[in-house]
Every structure is written in structure tokens, then in C-alpha cells.
Biopython code that builds the backbone (N, CA, C, O; Angstrom):
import numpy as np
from Bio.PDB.StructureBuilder import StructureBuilder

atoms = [
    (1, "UNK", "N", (7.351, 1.395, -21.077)),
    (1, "UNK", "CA", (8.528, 1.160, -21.876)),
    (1, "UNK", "C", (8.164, 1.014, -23.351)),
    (1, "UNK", "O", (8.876, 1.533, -24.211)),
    (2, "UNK", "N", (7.064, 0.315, -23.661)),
    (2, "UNK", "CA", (6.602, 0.145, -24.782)),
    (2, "UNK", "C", (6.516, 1.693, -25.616)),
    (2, "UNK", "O", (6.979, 1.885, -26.740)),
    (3, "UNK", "N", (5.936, 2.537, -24.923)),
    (3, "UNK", "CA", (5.551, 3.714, -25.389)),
    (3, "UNK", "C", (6.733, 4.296, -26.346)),
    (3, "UNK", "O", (6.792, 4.394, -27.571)),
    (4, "UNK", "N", (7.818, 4.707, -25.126)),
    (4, "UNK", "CA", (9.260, 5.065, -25.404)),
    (4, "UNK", "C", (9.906, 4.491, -26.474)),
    (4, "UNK", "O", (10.676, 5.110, -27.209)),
    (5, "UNK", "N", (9.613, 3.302, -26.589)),
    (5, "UNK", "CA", (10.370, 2.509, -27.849)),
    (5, "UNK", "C", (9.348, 2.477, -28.754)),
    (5, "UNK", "O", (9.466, 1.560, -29.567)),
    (6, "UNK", "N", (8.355, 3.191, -28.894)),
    (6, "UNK", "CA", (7.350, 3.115, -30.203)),
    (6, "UNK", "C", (7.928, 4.727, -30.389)),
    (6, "UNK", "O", (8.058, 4.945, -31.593)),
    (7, "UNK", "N", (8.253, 5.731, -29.690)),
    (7, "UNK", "CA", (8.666, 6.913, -29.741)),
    (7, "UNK", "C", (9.861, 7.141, -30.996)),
    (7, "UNK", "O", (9.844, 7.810, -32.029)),
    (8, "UNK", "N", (10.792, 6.330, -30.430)),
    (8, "UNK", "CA", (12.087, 6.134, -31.045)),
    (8, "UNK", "C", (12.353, 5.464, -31.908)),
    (8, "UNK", "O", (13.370, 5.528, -32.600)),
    (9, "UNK", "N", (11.533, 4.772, -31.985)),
    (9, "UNK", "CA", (11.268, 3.893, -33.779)),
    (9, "UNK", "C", (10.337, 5.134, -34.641)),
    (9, "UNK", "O", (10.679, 5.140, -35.823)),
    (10, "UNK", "N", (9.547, 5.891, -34.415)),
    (10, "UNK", "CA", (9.317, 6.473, -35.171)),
    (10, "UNK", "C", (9.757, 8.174, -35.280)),
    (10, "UNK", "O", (9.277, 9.086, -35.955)),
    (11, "UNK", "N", (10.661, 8.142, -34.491)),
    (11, "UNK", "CA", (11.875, 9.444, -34.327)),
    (11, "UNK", "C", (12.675, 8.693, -35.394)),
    (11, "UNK", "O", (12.412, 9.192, -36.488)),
    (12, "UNK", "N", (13.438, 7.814, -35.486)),
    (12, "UNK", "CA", (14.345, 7.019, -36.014)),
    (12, "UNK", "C", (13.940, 7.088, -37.570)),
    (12, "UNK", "O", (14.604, 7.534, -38.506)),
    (13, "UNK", "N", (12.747, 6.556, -37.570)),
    (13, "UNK", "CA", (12.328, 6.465, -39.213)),
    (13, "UNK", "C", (11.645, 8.220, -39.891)),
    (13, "UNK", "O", (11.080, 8.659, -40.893)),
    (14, "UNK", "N", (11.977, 8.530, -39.057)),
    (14, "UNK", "CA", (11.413, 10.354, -39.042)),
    (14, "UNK", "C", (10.062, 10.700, -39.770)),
    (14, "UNK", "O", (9.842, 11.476, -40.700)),
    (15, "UNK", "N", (9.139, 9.790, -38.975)),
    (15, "UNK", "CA", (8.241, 9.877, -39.342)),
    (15, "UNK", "C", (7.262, 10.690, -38.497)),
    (15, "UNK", "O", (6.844, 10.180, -37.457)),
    (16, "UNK", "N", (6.802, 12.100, -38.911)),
    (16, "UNK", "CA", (6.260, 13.404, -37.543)),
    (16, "UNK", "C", (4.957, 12.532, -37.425)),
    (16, "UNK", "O", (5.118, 11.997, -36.328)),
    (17, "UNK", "N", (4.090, 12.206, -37.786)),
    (17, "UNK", "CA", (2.768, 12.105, -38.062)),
    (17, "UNK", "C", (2.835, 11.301, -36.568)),
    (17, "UNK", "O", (2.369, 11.825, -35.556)),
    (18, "UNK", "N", (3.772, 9.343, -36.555)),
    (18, "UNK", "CA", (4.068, 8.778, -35.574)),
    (18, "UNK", "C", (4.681, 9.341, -34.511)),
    (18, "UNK", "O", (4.148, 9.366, -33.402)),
    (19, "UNK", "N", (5.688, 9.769, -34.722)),
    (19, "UNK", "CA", (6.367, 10.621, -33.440)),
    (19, "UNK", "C", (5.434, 11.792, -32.686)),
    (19, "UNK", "O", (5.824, 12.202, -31.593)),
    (20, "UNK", "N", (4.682, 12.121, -33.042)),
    (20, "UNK", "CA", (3.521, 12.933, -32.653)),
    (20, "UNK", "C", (2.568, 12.096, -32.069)),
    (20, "UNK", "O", (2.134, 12.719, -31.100)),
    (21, "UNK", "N", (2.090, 11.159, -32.139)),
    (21, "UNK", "CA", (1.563, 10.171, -31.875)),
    (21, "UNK", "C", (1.640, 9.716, -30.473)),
    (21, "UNK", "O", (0.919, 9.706, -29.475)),
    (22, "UNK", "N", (3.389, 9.164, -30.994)),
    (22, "UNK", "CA", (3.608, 8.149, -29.867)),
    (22, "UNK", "C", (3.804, 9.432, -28.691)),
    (22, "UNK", "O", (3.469, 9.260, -27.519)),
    (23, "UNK", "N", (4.184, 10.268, -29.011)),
    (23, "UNK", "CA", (4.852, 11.291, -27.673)),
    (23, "UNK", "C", (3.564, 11.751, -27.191)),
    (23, "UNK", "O", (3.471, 12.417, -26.160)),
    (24, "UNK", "N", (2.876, 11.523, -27.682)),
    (24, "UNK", "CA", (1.094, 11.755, -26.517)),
    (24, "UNK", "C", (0.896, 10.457, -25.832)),
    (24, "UNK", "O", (0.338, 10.316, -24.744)),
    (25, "UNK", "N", (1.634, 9.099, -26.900)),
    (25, "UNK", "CA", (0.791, 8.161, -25.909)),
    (25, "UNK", "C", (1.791, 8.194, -24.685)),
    (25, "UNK", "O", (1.292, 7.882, -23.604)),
    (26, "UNK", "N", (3.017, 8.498, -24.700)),
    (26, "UNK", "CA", (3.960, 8.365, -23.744)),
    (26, "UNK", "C", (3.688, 9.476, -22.268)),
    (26, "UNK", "O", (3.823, 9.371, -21.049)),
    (27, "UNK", "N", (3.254, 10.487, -23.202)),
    (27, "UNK", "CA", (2.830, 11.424, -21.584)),
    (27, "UNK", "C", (1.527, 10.442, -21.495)),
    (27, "UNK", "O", (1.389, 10.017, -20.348)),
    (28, "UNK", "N", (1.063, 10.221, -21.923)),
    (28, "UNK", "CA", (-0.423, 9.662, -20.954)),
    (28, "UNK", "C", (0.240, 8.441, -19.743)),
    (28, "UNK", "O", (0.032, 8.124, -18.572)),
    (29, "UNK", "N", (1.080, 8.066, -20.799)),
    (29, "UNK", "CA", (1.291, 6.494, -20.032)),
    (29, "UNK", "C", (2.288, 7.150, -18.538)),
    (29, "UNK", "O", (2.230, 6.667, -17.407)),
    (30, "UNK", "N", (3.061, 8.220, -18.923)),
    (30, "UNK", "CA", (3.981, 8.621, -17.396)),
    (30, "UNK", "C", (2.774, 9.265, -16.335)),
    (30, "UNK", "O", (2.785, 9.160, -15.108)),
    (31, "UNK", "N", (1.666, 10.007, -17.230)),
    (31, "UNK", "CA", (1.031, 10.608, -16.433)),
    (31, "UNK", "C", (-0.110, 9.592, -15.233)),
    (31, "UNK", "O", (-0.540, 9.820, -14.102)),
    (32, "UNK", "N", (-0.269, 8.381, -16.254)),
    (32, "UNK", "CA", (-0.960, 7.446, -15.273)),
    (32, "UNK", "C", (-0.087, 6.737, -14.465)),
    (32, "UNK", "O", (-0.491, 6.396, -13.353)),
    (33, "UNK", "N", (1.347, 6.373, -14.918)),
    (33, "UNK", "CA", (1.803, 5.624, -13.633)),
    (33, "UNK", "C", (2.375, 7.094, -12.484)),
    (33, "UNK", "O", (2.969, 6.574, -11.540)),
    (34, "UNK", "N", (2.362, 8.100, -12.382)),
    (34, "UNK", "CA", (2.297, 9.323, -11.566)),
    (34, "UNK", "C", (1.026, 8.886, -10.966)),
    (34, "UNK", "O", (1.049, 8.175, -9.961)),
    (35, "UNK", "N", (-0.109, 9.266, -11.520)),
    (35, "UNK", "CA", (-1.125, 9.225, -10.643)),
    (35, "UNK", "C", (-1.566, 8.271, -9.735)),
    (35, "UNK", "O", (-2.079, 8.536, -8.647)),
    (36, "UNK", "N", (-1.258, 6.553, -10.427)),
    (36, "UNK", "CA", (-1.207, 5.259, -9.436)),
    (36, "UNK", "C", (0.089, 5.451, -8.321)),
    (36, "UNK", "O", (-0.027, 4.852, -7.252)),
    (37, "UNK", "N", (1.047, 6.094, -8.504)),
    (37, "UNK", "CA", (2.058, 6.260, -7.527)),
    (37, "UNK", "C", (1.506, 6.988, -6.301)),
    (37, "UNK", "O", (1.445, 6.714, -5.102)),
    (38, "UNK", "N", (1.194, 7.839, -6.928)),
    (38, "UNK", "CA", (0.364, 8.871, -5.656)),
    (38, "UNK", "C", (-0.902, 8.143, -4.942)),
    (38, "UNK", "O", (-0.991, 8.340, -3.730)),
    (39, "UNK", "N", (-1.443, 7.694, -5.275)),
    (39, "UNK", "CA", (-2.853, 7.106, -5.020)),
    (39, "UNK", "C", (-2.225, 5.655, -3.990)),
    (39, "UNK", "O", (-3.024, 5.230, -3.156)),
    (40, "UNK", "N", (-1.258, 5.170, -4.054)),
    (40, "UNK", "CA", (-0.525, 3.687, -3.424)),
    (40, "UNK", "C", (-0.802, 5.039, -1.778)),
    (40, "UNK", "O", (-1.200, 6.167, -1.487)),
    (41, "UNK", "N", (-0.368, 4.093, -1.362)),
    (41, "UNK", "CA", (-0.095, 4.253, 0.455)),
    (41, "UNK", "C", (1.587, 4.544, 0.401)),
    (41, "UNK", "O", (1.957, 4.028, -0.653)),
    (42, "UNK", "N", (2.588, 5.062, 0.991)),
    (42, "UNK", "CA", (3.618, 5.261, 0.815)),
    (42, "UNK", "C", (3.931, 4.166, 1.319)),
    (42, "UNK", "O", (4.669, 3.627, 0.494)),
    (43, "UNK", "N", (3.813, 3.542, 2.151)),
    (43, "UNK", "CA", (4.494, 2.153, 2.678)),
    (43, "UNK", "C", (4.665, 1.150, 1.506)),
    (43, "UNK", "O", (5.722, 0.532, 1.375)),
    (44, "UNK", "N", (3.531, 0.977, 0.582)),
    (44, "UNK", "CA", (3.616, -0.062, -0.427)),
    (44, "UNK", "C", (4.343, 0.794, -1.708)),
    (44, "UNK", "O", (5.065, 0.090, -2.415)),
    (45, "UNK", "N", (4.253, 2.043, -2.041)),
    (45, "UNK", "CA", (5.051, 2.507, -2.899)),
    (45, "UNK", "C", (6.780, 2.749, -2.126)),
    (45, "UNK", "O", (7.730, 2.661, -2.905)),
    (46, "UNK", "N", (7.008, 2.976, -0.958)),
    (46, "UNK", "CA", (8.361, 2.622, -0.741)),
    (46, "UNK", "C", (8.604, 0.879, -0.935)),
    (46, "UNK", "O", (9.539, 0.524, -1.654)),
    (47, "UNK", "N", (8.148, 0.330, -0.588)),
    (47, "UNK", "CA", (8.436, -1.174, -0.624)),
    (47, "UNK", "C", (8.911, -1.413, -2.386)),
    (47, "UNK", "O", (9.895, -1.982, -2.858)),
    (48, "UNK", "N", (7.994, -0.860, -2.917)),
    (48, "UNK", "CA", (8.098, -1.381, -4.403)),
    (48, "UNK", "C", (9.076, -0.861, -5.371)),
    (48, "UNK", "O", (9.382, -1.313, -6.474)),
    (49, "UNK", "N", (9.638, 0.491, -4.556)),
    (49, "UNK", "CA", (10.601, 1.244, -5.379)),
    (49, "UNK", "C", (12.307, -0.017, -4.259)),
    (49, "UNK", "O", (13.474, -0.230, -4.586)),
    (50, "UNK", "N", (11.945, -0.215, -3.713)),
    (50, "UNK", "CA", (13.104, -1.353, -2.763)),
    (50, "UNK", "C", (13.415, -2.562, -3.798)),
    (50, "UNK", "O", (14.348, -3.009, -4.464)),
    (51, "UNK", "N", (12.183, -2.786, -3.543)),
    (51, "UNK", "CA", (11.782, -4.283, -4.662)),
    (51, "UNK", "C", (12.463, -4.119, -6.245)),
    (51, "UNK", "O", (13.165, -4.932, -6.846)),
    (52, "UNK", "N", (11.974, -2.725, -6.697)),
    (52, "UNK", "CA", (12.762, -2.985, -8.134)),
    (52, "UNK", "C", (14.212, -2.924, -8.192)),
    (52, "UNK", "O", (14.933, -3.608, -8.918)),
    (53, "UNK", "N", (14.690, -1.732, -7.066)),
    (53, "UNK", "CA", (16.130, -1.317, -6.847)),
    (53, "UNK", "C", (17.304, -3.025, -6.270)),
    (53, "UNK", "O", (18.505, -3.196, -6.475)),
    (54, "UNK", "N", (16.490, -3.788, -5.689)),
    (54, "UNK", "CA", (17.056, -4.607, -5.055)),
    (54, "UNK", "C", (17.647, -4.273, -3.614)),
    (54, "UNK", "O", (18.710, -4.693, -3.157)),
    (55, "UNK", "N", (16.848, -3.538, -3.076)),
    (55, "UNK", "CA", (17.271, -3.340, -2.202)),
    (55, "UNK", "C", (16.469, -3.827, -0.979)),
    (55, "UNK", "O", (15.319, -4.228, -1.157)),
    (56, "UNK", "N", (17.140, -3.811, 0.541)),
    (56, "UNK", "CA", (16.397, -4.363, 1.628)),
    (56, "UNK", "C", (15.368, -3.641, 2.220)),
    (56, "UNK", "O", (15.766, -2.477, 2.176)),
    (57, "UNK", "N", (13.981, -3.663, 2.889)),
    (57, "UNK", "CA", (13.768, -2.102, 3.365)),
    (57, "UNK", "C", (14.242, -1.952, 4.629)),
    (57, "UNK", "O", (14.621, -2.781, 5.457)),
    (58, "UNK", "N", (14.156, -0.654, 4.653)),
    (58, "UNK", "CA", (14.713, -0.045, 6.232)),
    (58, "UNK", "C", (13.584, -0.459, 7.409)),
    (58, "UNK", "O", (13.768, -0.136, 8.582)),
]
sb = StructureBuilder()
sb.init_structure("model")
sb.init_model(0)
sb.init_chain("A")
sb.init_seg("    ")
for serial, (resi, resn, name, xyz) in enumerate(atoms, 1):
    if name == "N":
        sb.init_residue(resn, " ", resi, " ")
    sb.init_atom(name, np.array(xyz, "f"), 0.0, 1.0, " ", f" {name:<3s}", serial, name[0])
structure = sb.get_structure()
């Protein structure tokens, strides 16, 4: 989340140099929580997508 909102503060202030920046650190940061998603066991990555949703599991 951090990433995204360092994105848009420096989209906002239109600054390319930052916005170039931050939009690399932001794919890194989606690309590592992708890869820890995959790497979980599906049982504990279904549980945890329950857990944030509020929901019960099946």
C-alpha cells in the first residue's frame, strides 16, 4: 500500500523522475507478494484470503 501511495503523491506533484521510481518499486512489491502467494500451501492462502474478506471458511 505504501508503494501505491508513494506512486500517487508523486503522479500528483508530476514529478517523472519519482513516478518512475515509485512504479518500479510497486511492481516489485506486487511481484513479491505474487510469489509468497504461490509459495503458501493453498489451505493457508485460502484461509487468509477468508480472514481478510471476513468471511467463515467452508
Amino acid at each position: 500500500m505504501q508503494q501505491g501511495a508513494n506512486l500517487v503523491v508523486a503522479a500528483q506533484r508530476l514529478d517523472h523522475k519519482k513516478t518512475t521510481a515509485n512504479t518500479y518499486a510497486l511492481r516489485t512489491a506486487i511481484m513479491a507478494s505474487l510469489i509468497e502467494a504461490m509459495q503458501a500451501p493453498p489451505t493457508e492462502a485460502m484461509a487468509a484470503m477468508h480472514a481478510q474478506a471476513g468471511l467463515q471458511p467452508a
